[in-house]
C-alpha positions in Angstrom: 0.0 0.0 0.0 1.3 3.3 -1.0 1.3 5.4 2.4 2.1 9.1 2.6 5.7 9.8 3.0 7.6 10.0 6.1 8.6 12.9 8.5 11.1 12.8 11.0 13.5 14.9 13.1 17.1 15.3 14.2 18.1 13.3 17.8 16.2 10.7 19.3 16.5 7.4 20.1 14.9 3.9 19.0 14.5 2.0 22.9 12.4 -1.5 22.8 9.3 -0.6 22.1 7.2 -3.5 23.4 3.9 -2.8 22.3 2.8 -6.3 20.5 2.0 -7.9 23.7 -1.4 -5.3 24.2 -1.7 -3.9 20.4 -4.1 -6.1 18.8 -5.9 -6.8 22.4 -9.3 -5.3 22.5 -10.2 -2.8 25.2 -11.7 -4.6 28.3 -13.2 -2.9 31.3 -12.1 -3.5 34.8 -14.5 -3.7 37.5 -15.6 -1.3 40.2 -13.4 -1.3 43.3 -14.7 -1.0 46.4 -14.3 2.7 46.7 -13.0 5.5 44.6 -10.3 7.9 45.3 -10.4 11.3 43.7 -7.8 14.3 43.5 -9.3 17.7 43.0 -5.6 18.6 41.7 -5.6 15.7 38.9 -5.3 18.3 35.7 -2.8 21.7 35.9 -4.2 24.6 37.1 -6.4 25.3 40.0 -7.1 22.1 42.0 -11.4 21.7 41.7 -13.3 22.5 44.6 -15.6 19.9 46.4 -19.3 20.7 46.1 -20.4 17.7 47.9 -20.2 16.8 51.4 -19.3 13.6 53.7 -21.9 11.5 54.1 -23.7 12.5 50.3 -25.1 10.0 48.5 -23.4 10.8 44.8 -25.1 9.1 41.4 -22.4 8.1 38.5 -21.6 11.3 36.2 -22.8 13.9 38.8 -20.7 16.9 39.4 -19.0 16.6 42.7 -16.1 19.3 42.2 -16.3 22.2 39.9 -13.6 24.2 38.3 -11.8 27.0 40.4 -11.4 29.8 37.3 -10.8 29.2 33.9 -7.7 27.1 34.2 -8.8 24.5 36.4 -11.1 21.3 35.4 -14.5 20.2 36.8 -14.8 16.4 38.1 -17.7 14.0 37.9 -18.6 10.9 40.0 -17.2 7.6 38.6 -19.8 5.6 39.7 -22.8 5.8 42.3 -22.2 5.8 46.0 -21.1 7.8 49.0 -19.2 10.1 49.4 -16.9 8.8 52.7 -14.6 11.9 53.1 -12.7 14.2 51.9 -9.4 14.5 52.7 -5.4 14.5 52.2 -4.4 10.9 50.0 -1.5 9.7 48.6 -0.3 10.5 44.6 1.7 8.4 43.0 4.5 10.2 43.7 4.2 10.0 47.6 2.9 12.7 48.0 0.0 13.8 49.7 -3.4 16.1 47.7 -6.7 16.5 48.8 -8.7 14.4 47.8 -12.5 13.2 47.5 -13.4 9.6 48.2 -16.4 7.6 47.2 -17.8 4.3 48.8 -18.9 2.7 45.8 -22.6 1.5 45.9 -22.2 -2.5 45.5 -24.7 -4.3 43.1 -26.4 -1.0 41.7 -26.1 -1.1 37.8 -23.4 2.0 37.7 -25.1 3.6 34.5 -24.8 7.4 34.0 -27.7 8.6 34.7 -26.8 12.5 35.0 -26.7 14.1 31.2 -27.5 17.7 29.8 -27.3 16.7 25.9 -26.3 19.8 23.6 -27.0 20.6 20.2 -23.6 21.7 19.3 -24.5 22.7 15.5 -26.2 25.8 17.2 -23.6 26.4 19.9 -21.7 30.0 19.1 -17.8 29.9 20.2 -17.8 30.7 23.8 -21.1 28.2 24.5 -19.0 25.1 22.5 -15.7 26.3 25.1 -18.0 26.3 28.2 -19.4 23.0 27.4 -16.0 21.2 27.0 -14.7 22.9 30.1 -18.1 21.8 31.5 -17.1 17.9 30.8 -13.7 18.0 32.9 -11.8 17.1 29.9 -7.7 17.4 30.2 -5.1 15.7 28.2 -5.2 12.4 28.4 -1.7 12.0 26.9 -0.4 12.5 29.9 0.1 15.9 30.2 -3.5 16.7 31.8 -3.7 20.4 30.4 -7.3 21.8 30.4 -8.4 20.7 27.3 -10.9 23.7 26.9 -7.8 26.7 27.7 -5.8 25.2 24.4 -9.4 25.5 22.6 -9.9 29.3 23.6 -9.2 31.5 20.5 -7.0 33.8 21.4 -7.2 37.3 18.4 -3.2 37.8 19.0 -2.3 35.0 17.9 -5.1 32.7 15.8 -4.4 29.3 14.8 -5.1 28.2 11.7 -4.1 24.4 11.5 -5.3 21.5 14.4 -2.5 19.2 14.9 -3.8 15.3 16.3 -1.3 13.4 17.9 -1.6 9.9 17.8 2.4 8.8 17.6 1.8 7.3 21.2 5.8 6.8 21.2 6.7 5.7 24.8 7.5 2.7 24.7 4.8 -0.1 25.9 1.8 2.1 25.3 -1.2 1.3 23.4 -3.9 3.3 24.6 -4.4 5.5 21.9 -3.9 3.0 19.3 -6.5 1.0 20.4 -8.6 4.0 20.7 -7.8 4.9 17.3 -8.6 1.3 15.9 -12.1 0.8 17.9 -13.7 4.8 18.2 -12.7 6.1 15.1 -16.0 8.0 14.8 -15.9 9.4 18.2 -12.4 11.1 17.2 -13.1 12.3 14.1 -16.6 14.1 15.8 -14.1 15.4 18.4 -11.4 16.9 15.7 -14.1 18.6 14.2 -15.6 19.8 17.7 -11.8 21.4 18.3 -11.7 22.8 14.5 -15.1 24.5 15.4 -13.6 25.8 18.7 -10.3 27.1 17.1 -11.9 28.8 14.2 -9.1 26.4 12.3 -10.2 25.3 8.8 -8.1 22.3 8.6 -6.3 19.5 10.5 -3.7 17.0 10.3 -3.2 13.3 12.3 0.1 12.4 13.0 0.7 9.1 13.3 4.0 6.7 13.8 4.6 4.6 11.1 4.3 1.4 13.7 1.0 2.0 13.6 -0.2 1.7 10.3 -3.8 -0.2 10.6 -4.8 2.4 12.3 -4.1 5.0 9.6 -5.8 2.8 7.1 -9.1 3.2 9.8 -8.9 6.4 10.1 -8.9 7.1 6.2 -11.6 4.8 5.6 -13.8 6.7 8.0 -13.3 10.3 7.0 -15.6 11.9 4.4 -14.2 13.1 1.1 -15.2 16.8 2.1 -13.7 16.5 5.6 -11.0 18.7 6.2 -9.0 16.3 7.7 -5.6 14.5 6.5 -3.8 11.7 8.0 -0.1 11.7 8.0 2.6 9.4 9.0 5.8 10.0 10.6 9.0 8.0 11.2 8.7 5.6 14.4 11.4 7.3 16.8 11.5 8.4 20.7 10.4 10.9 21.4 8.2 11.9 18.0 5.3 12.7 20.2 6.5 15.9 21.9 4.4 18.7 21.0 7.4 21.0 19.3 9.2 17.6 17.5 6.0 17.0 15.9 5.1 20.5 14.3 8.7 20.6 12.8 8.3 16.7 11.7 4.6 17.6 10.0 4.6 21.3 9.6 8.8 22.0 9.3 7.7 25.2 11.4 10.5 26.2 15.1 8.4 26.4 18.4 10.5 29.6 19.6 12.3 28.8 22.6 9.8 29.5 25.7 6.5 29.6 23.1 4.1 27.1 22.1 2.6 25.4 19.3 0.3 28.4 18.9 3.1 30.8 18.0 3.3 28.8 14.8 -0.3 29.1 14.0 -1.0 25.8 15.2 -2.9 23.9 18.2 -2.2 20.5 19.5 -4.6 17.8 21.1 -3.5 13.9 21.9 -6.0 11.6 20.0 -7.5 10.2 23.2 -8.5 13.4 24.5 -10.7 14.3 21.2 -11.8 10.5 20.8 -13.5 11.6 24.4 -14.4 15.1 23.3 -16.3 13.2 20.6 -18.3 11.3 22.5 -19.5 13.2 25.9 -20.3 16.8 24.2 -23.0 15.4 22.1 -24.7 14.0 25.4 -23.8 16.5 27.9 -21.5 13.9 30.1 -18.4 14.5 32.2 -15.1 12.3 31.8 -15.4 9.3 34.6 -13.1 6.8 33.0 -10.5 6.2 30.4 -8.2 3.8 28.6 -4.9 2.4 30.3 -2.3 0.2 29.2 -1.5 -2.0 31.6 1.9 -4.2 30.6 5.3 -5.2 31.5 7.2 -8.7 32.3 5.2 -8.7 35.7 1.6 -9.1 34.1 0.6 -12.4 32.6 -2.9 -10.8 31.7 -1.5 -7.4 29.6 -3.9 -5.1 27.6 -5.8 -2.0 27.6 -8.2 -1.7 30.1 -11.1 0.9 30.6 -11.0 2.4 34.2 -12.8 4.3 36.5 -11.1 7.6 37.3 -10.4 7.2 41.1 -9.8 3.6 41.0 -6.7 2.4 43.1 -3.5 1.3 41.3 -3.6 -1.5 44.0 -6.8 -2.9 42.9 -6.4 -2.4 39.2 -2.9 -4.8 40.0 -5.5 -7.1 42.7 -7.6 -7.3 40.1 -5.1 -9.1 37.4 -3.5 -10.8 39.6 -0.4 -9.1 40.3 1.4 -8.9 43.8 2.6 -6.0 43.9 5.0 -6.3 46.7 7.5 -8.1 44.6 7.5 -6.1 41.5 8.2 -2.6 40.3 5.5 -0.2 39.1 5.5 2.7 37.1 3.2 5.3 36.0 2.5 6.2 31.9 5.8 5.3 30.3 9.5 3.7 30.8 10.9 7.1 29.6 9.2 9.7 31.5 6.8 8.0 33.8 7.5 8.1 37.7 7.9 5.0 40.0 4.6 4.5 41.8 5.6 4.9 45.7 1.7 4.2 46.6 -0.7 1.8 45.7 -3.4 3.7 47.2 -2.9 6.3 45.0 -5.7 6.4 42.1 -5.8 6.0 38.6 -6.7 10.0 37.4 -7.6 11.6 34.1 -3.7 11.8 32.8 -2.8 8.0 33.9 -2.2 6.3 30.2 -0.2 3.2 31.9 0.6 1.0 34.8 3.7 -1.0 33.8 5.0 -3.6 36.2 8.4 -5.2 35.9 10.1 -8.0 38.1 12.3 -6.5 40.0 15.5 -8.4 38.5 14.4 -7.1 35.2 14.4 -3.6 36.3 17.7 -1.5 35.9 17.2 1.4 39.0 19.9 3.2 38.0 19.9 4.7 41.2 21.9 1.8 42.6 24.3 1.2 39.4 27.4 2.6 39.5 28.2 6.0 37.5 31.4 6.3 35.5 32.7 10.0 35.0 31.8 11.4 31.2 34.0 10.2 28.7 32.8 13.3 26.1 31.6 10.7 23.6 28.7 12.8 22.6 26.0 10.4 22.5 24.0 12.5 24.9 24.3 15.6 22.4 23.5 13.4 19.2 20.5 12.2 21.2 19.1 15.5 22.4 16.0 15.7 20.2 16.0 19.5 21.4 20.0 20.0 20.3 21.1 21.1 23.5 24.1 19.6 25.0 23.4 17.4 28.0 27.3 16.6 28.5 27.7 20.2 29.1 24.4 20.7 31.3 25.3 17.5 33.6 29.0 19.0 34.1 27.4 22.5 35.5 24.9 20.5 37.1 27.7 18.8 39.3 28.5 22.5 40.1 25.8 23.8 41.1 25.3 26.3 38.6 21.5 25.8 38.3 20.8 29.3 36.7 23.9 29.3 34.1 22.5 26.3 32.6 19.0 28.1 32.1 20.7 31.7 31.0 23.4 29.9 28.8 22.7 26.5 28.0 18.6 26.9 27.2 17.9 24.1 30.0 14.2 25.4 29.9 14.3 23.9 26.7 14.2 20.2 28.0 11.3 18.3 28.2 12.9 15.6 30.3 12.2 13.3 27.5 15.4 10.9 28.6 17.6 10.5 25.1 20.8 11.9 27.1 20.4 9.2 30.3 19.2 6.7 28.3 22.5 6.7 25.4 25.0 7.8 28.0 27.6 4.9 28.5 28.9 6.2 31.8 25.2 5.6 33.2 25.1 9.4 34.2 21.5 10.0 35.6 21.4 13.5 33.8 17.3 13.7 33.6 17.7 13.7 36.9 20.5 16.5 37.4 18.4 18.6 35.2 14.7 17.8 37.0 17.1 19.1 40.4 18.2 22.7 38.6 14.8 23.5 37.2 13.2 23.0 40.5 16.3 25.2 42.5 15.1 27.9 39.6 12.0 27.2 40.5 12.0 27.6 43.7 14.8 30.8 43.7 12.2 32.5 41.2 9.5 32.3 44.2 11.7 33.7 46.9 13.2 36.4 44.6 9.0 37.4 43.5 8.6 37.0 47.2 11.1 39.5 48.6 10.1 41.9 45.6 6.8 42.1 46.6 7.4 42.5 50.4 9.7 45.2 49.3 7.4 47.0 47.2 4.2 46.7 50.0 7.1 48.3 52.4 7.7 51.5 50.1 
């Protein structure tokens, strides 16, 4: 079959990419645990803020948080039952967010029974935002941005092109895959939900080339008027960064600091408009989604639909996993964190739950580290072209803001390339992940004492 031609970038890396194992598995659903955990903080932006109480009986898609300003995200029950409290629980990370918790209602038939359908071909701009905002959708990619702040046009800088990603190119994920081979129609209705939002008059989908059944889907269900193409791009870590693939599609530069929408162009992940697609017709808020769930410790790997709130520990229960003798990690190999709770919850950004044995599992925490032998992997890697060799030595150092004033470390997405080639076994994501959050941190003190200085004059 003659498929469009292939787009790439400079740097990257080709890991294993270990998707056969849940590719061609259909989506199953995994049952309702016993009680739900919910964090009002589970998109950037404001945390949501609770409008039900302890003790409230709560019926499955009812608002039970709404959104604290514009950037912030509503949240909707995942499934009927009481609400038991609402307090500080664990995140994957270990650390602790506020949090509702539901006691799931055992034996009732958990159908959404809470809907305000729209009829979106007479919605004007602002009504269409307000109802997307209105369904608690973020980016399911991972990232977990308000879906409905990318959608708001902005007059200084319009967009005039909708880019879809669906290169999914972490290695072990299928989530969007299989949401691209079995809702087709629901993304398609959600591109042109987001094209109506934008004011853009066309889009593009951007696909790996490793995933090339569900190109040929996509093609077959798009309209010969619809103003939608589908594009492949070279399979390669990390193609699905938001500024790698608008210069692998479009050829256009990000500007260093900007976004996609300095180019003329906004970005959604595929799951996120599959979703779009199908709650804005009916009115319905996001209470579950697609995760992969894979790695050498599951015997029962695949993509599962799950309740938003549902505990990692019973999601790995549930398959059969003990979790006390393996190693868990959240989203991806390359950029997801180790899970240091299995209370914490599945939330609206989760797209994985890999579990390794642990003798398969390189913590490179507990490797030795060699000193650099300047062999430039790490640069030729560096999918941003920065030079991590460089970055790691002033990171040893100290000199946190020299590497953002001089060295553009801003510029790093924490993607992994440079740790992942280095030969020395140099944990440099980490070294960077330490400056940015110093900056960070130095940024608030210094906006700190300039305010107290200018409320005392």
């Amino acid at each position: 079959m003659n498929w469009s031609r292939l787009f790439g970038f400079q740097g990257g890396i080709h890991p294993g990419y270990h998707k056969d194992r849940t590719s061609n598995r259909a989506v199953k659903r995994l049952p309702f645990p016993l009680r739900l955990i919910l964090p009002l903080d589970q998109h950037i932006g404001a945390p949501a803020l609770p409008i039900v109480r302890p003790g409230q009986e709560v019926i499955r898609g009812e608002l039970i948080a709404k959104a604290d300003g514009f950037v912030s995200a509503p949240i909707h029950a995942p499934a009927t039952g009481l609400v038991k409290s609402i307090e500080l629980k664990p995140t994957a990370r270990g650390s602790l967010t506020n949090s509702i918790v539901i006691e799931v209602l055992r034996g009732d038939p958990q159908e959404v029974m809470i809907s305000e359908p729209h009829d979106i071909k007479n919605m004007n701009h602002d009504e269409l935002v307000n109802a997307i905002q209105d369904s608690g959708l973020a980016g399911l990619g991972g990232a977990a941005f308000p879906s409905h702040v990318k959608l708001k046009q902005l007059d200084s800088k319009p967009a005039e092109l909708l880019l879809v990603n669906g290169c999914e190119c972490e290695p072990y994920l299928t989530t969007d895959h299989r949401v691209m081979l079995e809702h087709p129609e629901d993304l398609i209705q959600g591109i042109k939900y987001a094209m109506r939002a934008t004011g853009t008059q066309r889009a593009i989908i951007g696909i790996e080339d490793n995933k090339l059944d569900a190109v040929e889907v996509i093609r077959n269900h798009l309209q010969a008027d619809d103003p939608i193409e589908v594009k492949t791009v070279v399979t390669r870590y990390p193609q699905g960064a938001e500024k790698l693939l608008v210069k692998s599609l479009l050829g256009r530069e990000v500007p260093e600091g900007g976004l996609p929408l300095d180019v003329g162009v906004i970005i959604h992940n595929v799951g996120t408009l599959a979703q779009m697609g199908k709650l804005l017709p009916a009115g319905e808020g996001l209470i579950e989604r697609v995760v992969t769930i894979t790695g050498t410790g599951v015997d029962k790997p695949g993509n599962y639909k799950i309740s938003l709130g549902t505990p990692i520990g019973f999601v790995l229960d549930t398959l059969g996993i003990d979790a006390t003798k393996e190693t868990i990690i959240l989203g991806g190999p390359m950029m997801g964190p180790a899970v240091g709770s299995l209370e914490a919850p599945v939330t609206k950004g989760t797209s994985g739950i890999l579990v390794f044995h642990e003798r398969d599992f390189i913590d490179r925490e507990h490797e030795k580290v060699y000193p650099c032998i300047k062999c430039g992997r790490c640069v030729d890697a560096c999918p941003m072209r920065l030079n991590p060799a460089q970055l790691g030595w002033l990171a040893a150092s100290r000199e946190y803001q020299i590497m953002a004033d001089e060295f553009h470390l801003n510029n790093c997405f924490e993607c992994g390339c440079c740790s992942y080639s280095c030969p020395s076994r140099i944990p440099l994501v980490q070294y960077f992940r330490i400056a940015k959050a110093t900056n960070r941190e130095q940024a608030i003190k210094q906006q700190k004492l300039e305010a107290e200085a200018a409320s005392g004059a």
